[in-house]
TORKOL-4160 file (C-alpha; in steps of 0.2 Angstrom, whole numbers, padded with zeros to 4 digits, m for minus):
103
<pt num="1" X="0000" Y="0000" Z="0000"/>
<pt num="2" X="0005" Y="0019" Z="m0008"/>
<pt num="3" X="0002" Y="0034" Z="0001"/>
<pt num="4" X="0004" Y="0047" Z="m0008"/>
<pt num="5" X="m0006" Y="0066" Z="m0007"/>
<pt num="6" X="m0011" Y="0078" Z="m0023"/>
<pt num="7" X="m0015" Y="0095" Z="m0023"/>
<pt num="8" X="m0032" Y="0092" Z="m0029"/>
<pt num="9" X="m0045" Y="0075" Z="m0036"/>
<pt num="10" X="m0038" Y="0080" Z="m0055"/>
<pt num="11" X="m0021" Y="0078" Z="m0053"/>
<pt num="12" X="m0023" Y="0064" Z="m0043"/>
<pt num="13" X="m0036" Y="0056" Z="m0055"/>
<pt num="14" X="m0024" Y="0057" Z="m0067"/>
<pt num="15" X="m0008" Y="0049" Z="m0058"/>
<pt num="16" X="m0019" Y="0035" Z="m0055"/>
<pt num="17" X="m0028" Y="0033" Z="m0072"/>
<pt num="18" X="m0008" Y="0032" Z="m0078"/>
<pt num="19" X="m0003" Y="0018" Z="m0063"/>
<pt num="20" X="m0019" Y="0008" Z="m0067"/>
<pt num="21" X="m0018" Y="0009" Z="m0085"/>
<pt num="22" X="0001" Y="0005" Z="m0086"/>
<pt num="23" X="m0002" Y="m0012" Z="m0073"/>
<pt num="24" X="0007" Y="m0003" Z="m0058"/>
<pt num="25" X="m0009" Y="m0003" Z="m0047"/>
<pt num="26" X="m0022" Y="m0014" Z="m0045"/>
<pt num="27" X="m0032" Y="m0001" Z="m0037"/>
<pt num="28" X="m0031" Y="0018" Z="m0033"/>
<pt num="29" X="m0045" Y="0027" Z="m0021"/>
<pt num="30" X="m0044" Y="0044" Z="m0019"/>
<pt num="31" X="m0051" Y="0054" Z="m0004"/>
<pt num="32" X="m0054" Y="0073" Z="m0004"/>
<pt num="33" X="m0054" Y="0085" Z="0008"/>
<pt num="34" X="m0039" Y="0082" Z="0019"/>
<pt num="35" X="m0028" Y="0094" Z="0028"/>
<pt num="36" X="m0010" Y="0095" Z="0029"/>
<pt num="37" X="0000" Y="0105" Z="0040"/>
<pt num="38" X="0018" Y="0102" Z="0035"/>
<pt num="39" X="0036" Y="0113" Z="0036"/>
<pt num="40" X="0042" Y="0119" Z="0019"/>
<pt num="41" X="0055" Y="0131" Z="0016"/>
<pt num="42" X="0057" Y="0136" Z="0035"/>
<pt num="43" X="0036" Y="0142" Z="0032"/>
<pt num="44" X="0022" Y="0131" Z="0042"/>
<pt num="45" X="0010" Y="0128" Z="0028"/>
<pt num="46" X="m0007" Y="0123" Z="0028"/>
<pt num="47" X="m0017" Y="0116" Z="0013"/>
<pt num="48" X="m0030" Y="0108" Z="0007"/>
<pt num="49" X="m0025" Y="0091" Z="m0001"/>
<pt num="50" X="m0031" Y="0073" Z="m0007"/>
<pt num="51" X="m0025" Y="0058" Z="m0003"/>
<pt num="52" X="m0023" Y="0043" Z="m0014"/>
<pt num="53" X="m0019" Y="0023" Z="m0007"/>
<pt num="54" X="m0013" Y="0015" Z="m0019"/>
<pt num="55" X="m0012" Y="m0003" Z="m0019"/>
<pt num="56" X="0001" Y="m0014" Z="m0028"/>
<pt num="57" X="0015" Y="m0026" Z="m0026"/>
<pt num="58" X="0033" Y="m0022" Z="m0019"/>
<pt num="59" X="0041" Y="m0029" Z="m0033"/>
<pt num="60" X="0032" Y="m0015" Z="m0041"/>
<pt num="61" X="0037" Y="m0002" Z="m0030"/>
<pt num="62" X="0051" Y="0008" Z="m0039"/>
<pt num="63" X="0044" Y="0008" Z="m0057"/>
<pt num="64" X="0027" Y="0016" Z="m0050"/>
<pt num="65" X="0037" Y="0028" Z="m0038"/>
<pt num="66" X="0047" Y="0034" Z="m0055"/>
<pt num="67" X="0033" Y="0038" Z="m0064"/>
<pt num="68" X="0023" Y="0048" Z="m0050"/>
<pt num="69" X="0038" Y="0060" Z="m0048"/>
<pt num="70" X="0037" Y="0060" Z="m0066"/>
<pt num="71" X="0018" Y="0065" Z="m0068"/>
<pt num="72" X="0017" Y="0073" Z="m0048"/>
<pt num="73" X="0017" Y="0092" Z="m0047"/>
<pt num="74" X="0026" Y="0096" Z="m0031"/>
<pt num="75" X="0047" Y="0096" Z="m0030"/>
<pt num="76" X="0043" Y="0082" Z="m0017"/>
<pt num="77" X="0027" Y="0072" Z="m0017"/>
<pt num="78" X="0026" Y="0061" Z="m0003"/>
<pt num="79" X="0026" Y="0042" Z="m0009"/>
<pt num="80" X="0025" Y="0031" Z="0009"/>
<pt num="81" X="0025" Y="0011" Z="0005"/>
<pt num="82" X="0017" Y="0003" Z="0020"/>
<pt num="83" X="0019" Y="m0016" Z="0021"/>
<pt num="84" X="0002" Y="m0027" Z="0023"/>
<pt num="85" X="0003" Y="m0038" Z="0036"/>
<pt num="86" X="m0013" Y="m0045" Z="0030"/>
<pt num="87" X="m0030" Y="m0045" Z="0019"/>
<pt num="88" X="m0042" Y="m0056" Z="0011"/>
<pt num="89" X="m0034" Y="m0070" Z="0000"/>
<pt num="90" X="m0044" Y="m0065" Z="m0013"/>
<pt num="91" X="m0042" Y="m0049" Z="m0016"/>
<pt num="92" X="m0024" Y="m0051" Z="m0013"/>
<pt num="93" X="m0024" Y="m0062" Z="m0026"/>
<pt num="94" X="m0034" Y="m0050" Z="m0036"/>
<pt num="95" X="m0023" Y="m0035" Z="m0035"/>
<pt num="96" X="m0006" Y="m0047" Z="m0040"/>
<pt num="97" X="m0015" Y="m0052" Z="m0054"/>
<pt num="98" X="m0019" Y="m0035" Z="m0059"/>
<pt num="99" X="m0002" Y="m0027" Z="m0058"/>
<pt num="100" X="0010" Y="m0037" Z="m0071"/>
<pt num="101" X="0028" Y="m0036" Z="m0075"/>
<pt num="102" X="0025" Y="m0022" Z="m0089"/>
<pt num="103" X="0009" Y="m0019" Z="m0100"/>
């Protein structure tokens, strides 16, 4: 599982249109209306952001990571793997058959 944060449900709709369609992700939800309060640039910001999970495989991991700093606005997006310790065999199985070694 991807965490990664847009600026907005476009962007990010478009970042996951690219990892689905290109057999990166299995599965990309998108929830709006989130708040970040982060440091940047010595500045306490505060903005308005989307977040989307991303679900994949590890051996996946640095391919899908290239092309969203390659499609991502911000200098830095954040992209956080989290490791599942667990989930439904079937939808496991679902999402390994859903993301393949290249289109």
């Amino acid at each position: 599982m991807i965490f990664c944060t847009c600026p907005d449900t476009d962007t990010a709709a478009a970042i996951a249109a690219a990892l689905v369609d290109q057999k990166l992700a299995a599965c990309v939800n998108i929830i709006s209306g989130i708040r970040s309060i982060y440091r940047w640039e010595g500045k306490r910001q505060c903005d308005e952001e989307c977040l989307m999970l991303i679900k994949t495989r590890l051996d996946r991991y640095q391919v899908l990571e290239e092309m969203v700093r390659a499609l991502h606005p911000y200098e830095i997006p954040e992209i956080i793997a989290v490791p599942l310790e667990a989930g439904s065999a079937a939808y496991l199985a679902w999402v390994d058959a859903q993301v393949q070694d290249g289109v």
